[in-house]
N, C-alpha and C positions, 0 to 999 in steps of 0.2 A: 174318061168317065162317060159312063153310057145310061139312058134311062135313071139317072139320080144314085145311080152303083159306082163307090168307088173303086176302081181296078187295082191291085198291088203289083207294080213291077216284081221282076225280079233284080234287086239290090247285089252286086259286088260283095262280099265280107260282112254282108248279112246273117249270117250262118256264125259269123266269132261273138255272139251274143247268145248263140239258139244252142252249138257243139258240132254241130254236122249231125250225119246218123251213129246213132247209139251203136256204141260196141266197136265202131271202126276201129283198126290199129291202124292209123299214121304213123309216116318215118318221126313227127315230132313227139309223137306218144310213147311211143319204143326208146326212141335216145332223151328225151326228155325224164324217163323215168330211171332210166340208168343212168343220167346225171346226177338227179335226184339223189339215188343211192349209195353213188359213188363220195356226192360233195357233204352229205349228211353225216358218214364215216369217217371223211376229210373232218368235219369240222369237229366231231366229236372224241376225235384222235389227240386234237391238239387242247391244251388247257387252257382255258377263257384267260384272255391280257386284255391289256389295253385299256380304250372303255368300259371293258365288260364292268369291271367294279364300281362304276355310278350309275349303271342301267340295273343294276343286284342291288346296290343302294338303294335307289328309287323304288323297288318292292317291297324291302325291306321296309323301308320306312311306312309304303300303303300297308303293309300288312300289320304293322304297329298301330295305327291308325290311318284307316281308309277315310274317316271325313277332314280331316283335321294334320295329312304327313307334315313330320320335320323337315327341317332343310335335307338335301339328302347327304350333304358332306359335315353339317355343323350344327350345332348343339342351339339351331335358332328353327323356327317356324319356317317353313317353306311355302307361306300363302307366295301369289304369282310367280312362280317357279315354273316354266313351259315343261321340263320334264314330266309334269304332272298331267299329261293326256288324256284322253280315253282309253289307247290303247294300254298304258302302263296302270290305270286304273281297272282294265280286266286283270292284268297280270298281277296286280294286286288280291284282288277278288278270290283269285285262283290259288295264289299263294296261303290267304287267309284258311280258303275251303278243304287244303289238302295239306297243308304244313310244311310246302317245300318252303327251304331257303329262295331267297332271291338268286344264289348262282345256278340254282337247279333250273330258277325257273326261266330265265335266259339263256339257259342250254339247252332245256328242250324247244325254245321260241326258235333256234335257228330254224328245225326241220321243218315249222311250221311255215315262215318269213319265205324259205327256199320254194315252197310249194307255191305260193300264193304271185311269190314273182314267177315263175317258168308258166303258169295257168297264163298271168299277165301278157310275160312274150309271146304265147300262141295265140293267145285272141288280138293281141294288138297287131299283128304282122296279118295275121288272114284280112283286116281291115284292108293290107296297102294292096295284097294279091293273093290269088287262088294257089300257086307255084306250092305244090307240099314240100320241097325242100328248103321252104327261103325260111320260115319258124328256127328247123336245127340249123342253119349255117347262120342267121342271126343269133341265135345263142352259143355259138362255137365263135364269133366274131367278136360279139358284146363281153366274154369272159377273157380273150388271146390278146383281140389288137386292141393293147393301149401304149404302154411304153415296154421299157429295157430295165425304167430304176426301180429301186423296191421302195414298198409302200403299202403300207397295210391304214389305211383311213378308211374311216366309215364312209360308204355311200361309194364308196372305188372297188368294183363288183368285178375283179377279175377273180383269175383261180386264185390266186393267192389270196389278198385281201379278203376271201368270202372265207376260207379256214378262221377269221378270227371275228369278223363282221355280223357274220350271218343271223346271229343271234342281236344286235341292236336295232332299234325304231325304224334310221332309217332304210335297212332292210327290208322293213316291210312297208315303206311309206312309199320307196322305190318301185315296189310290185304294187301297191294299189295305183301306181299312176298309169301303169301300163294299163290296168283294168280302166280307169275311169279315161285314158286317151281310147282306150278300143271302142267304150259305150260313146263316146265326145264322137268318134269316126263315123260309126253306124247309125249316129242321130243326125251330123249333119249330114252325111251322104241322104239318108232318106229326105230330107228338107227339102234339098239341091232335087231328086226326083219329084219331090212334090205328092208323095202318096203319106197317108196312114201309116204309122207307125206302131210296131209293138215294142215296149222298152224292154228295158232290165229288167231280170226277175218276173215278169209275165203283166209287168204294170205297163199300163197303155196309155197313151196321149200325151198330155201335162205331166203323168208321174212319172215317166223315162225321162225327164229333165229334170225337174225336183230331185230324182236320185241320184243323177252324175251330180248334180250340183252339192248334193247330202256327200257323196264321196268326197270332192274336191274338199268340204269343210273337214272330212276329217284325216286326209293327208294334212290341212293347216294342221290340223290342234297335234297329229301323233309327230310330225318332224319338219315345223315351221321354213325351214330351207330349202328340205326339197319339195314343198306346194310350192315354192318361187318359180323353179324350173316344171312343174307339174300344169302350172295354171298359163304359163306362158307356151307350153306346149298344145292345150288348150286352144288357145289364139290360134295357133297357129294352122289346128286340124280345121277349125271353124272357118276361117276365114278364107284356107285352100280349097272350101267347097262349096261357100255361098258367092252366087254373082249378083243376087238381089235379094235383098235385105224388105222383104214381105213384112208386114205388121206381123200377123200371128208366126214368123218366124222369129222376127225381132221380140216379142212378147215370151216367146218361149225359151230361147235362152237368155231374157231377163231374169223367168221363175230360174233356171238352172243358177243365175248368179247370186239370187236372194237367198236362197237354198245354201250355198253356198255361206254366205256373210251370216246366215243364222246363226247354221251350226257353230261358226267360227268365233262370234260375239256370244251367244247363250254360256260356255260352257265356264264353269263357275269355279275352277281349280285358279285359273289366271287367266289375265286379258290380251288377249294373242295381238290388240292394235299395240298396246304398250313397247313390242317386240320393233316396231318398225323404228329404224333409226336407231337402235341397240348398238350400241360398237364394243361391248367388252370381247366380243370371243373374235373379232378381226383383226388384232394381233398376229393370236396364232396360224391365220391359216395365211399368212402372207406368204409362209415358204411353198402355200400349195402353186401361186401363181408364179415363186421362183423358177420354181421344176415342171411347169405345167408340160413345157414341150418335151422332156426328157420321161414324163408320168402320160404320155398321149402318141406319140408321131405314126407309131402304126397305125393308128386306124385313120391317120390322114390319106390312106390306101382307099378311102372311100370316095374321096373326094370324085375323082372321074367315072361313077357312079352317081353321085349328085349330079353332075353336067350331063350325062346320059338323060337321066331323068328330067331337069331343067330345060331341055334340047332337044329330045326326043319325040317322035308322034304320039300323042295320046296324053302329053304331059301339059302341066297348065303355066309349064315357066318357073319362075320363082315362086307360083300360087301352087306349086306341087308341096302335100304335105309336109314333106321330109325337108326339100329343099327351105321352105319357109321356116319350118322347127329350128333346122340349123343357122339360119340367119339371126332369128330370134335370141338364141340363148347363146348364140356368142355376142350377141351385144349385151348381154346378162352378165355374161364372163368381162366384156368389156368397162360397161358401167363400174362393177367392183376395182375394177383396179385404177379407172382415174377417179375413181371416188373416196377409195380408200376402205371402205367397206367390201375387206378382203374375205369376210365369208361366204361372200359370192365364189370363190373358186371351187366351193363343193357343187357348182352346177356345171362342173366339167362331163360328168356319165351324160348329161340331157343334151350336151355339145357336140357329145359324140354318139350318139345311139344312132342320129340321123346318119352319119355316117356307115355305120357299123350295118346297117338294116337298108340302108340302100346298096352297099353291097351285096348283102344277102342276095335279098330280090333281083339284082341284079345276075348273080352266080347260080340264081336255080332256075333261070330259065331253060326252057329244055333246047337238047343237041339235035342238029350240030351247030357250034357256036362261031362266031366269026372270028377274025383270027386276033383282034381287039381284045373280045370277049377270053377270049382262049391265055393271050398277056394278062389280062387282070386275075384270072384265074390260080394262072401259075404263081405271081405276084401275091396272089392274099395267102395260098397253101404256102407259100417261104415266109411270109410276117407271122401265121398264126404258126409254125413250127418255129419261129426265132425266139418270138414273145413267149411259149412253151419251155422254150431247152432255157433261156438266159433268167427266165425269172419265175414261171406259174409251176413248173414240174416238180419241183416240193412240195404242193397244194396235193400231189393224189401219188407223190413215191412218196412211202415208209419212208425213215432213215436204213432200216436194215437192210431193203431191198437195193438204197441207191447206190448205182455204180460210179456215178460221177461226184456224188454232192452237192446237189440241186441243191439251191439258196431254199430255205425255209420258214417259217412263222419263228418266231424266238419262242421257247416255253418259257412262260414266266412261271415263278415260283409259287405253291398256294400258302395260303397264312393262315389258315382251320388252326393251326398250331398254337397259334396266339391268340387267336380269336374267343378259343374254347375259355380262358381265361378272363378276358374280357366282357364284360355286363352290355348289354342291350345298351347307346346312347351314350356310352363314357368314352371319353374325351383324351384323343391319344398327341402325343408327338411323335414324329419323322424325321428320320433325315435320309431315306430309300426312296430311290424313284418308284421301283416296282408295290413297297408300301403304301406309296402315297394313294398310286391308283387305284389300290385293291383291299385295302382294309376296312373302307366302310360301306365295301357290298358284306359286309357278315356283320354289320348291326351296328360299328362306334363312328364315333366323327373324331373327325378331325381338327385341331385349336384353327388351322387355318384351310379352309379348301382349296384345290391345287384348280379348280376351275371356275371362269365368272358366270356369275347366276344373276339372274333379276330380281329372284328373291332375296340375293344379298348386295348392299351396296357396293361399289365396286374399292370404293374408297376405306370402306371397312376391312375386304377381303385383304387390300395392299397390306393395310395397319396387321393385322393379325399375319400374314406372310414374315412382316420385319421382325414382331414380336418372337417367332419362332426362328427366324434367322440367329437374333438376338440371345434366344436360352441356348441354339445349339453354339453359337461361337464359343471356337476355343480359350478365349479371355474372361469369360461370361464367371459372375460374381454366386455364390451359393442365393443372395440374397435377389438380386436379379432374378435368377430362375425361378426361386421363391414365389416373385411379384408374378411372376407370368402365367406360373402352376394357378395361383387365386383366380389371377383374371378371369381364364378361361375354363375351370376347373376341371383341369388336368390332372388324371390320374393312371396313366399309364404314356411311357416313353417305348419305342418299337426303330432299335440302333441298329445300323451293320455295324460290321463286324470294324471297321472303320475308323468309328465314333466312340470315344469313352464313356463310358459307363456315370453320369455325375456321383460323388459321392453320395450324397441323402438319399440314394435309390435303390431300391429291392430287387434284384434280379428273381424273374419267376420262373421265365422259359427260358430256351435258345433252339436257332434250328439248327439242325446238321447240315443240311444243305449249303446254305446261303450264309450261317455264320450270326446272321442276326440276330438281338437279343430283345425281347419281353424283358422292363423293368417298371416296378411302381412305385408311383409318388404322390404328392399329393394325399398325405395321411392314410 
């Protein structure tokens, strides 16, 4: 600083905020957009399973009532319901203004989720280095190396898993994190230089913090799980680049944290502290930390990259971004499992990204490479070709084209068939796995939801669970069934092919496909 002029260094990864120069074709812009194209096809090829039928819920019901939605699986109110976002509230909005169904509108969300995370990878990797190759072989790493077993779960962003994902929340909660670590990178790298700042979006000073902190609030509110891994990654960018902790340093990623806790506390659908200490849904994800090494061990390829970086000139030790993120969130992944709060294992991507992208970085440095460099090399080209041929290459072959029979997405069956039958809100029975998931994204509920909500007690969903166990057992009384049709006011049963028909029921449909049968009851 000379004469009362502040000088602007030039910043590292300054530029993953600005674009670079307009018009450039980078190698990440070329294969990033052929990715693009290719996995948008991929996704669009194969028919929405899985979660997709309570994320089509959840619009369904905003578009029934955008102030006021149902539960999204049951014939109750859905006040503190976390499904209910901001982000499922545009989708709502959108749904209302244009009359798609809830599955249309989670099938066109994929293409949108896919863009927003690959913008994220490129800005967040030019933060770690200038290298133009390390962007595509972090994204060719982050989609290959994870495991051998198959696994199609939300927030497990390989090829395969993104054919059925791509379209849920936290698809896109994933790419705004990558956005809000690249803005986290380039504020505190500036910090650490000590010059003026221009933030995001062209706001300067104070409001480049306020706004990553505005992000961070709304990764909480759109996918409460992965802001765990979001904000811990945070820490970790932060803390790899301050060695002294200046008031108005200290002062400004305070505003970033209030910012932060506004968003997160204002928002008026449900109360996002309520969530903390929640154990209904860490049941299910116990099997994610069964399989975690069998759902991961390729990208433990990165590890000797981590140590490069950890070890190497230039590097700040364990206070190196990457190296720090990854210590962090596997004490994340740790926490959950002596804790018992096994939902923690959906922050396995944030476990390994560090991983995955120290690689990278590491592989596009330019030739000629040492003969170290040249082993790891060889080494990730054989994992990301293993992890390709044994599990992700039905993510982008046809069935018609493959010659081997690449493992693939299961096509689950669609239910329009019965649906079209069925009234807005009315009240079905099951006994189909693929019905349970997927029947009340086209508008009914179900006597018992197959998933735990906040909005609904947990002790209530059990009860309503046994009841339906109960009408469907084979021993089950005419009169019994009776009591459970009232309860719940059930009027429509939805049977494979399986299950008997009870007597007092009206057969309306059947599918060809699947055998299932549409009967009603209940008057």
């Amino acid at each position: 600083m000379s004469g009362g002029l502040l000088v602007r260094r030039t910043v590292r990864g300054a530029t993953a905020l600005r674009g670079g120069r307009a018009g450039r074709l980078t190698p990440y812009r070329l294969f990033g957009a052929l990715f693009w194209l290719v996995m948008t096809l991929a996704y669009w090829r194969i028919p929405l399973c899985c979660d997709a039928g309570q994320h089509a819920a959840v619009v369904e019901r905003l578009k029934a009532d955008l102030l006021h939605p149902a539960h999204s699986m049951a014939d109750l109110p859905g006040d503190g319901s976390p499904y209910y976002g901001p982000y499922a509230v545009v989708q709502g909005v959108l749904a209302r203004l244009t009359g798609l169904s809830g599955w249309e509108v989670v099938k066109l969300a994929g293409p949108v989720h896919l863009l927003v995370l690959l913008t994220g990878i490129g800005r967040f990797v030019r933060t770690l280095t200038a290298r133009a190759w390390a962007p595509v072989l972090a994204l060719l790493f982050m989609t290959l190396l994870w495991g051998t077993a198959r696994i199609l779960w939300s927030g497990y962003l390989g090829l395969l898993p993104m054919t059925t994902n791509l379209g849920y929340p936290s698809a896109l909660a994933i790419g705004l994190t990558f956005w809000a670590w690249a803005w986290t990178g380039t504020l505190a790298r500036a910090d650490a230089a000590a010059v003026r700042f221009v933030g995001p979006s062209g706001l300067g000073g104070w409001w480049g913090y306020a706004a990553t902190g505005a992000l961070y609030g709304l990764i909480l509110l759109t996918h409460p799980v992965t802001a765990a891994s979001a904000l811990i990654g945070a820490v970790a960018i932060v803390a790899s680049r301050q060695r002294r902790w200046l008031r108005p340093v200290a002062a400004r990623w305070a505003l970033a944290v209030a910012a932060c806790a506004a968003v997160g506390v204002s928002w008026p659908y449900y109360d996002v502290l309520s969530l903390v200490g929640d154990t209904g849904m860490d049941g299910m994800h116990r099997q994610l930390y069964e399989g975690m090494l069998a759902n991961s061990w390729l990208a433990l390829l990165g590890l000797p990259a981590l140590w490069v970086r950890a070890r190497g000139p230039g590097n700040a030790g364990v206070r190196d971004p990457l190296v720090l993120m990854f210590l962090l969130e596997c004490l994340l992944l740790a926490y959950g499992w002596v804790s018992g709060h096994y939902t923690y294992a959906r922050a396995l991507w944030a476990a390994l990204v560090p991983l995955q992208f120290a690689l990278a970085v590491e592989l596009a440095a330019p030739r000629p490479w040492r003969r170290g460099r040249r082993v790891l090399g060889g080494a990730a080209a054989a994992a990301a070709c293993l992890g390709f041929v044994t599990l992700h290459a039905g993510a982008v072959v046809p069935r018609a084209i493959d010659p081997v029979g690449f493992p693939q997405a299961t096509r689950w069956p669609a239910y329009d068939w019965a649906a079209r039958h069925i009234g807005p809100g009315e009240v079905v029975i099951t006994d189909g796995y693929f019905a349970s998931h997927a029947i009340a994204g086209y508008g009914p509920n179900l006597a018992a939801p197959i998933w735990p909500d906040p909005a609904l007690d947990e002790g209530e969903r059990r009860r309503r669970a046994a009841d339906v166990r109960a009408y469907l057992a084979p021993g089950s009384t005419r009169a019994e069934r009776a009591a459970v049709v009232r309860r719940y006011h059930v009027r429509w049963l939805l049977l494979t092919r399986w299950h008997p028909v009870p007597e007092e029921a009206v057969v309306v449909a059947w599918s060809r496909r699947t055998g299932e049968v549409l009967a009603r009851v209940g008057g």
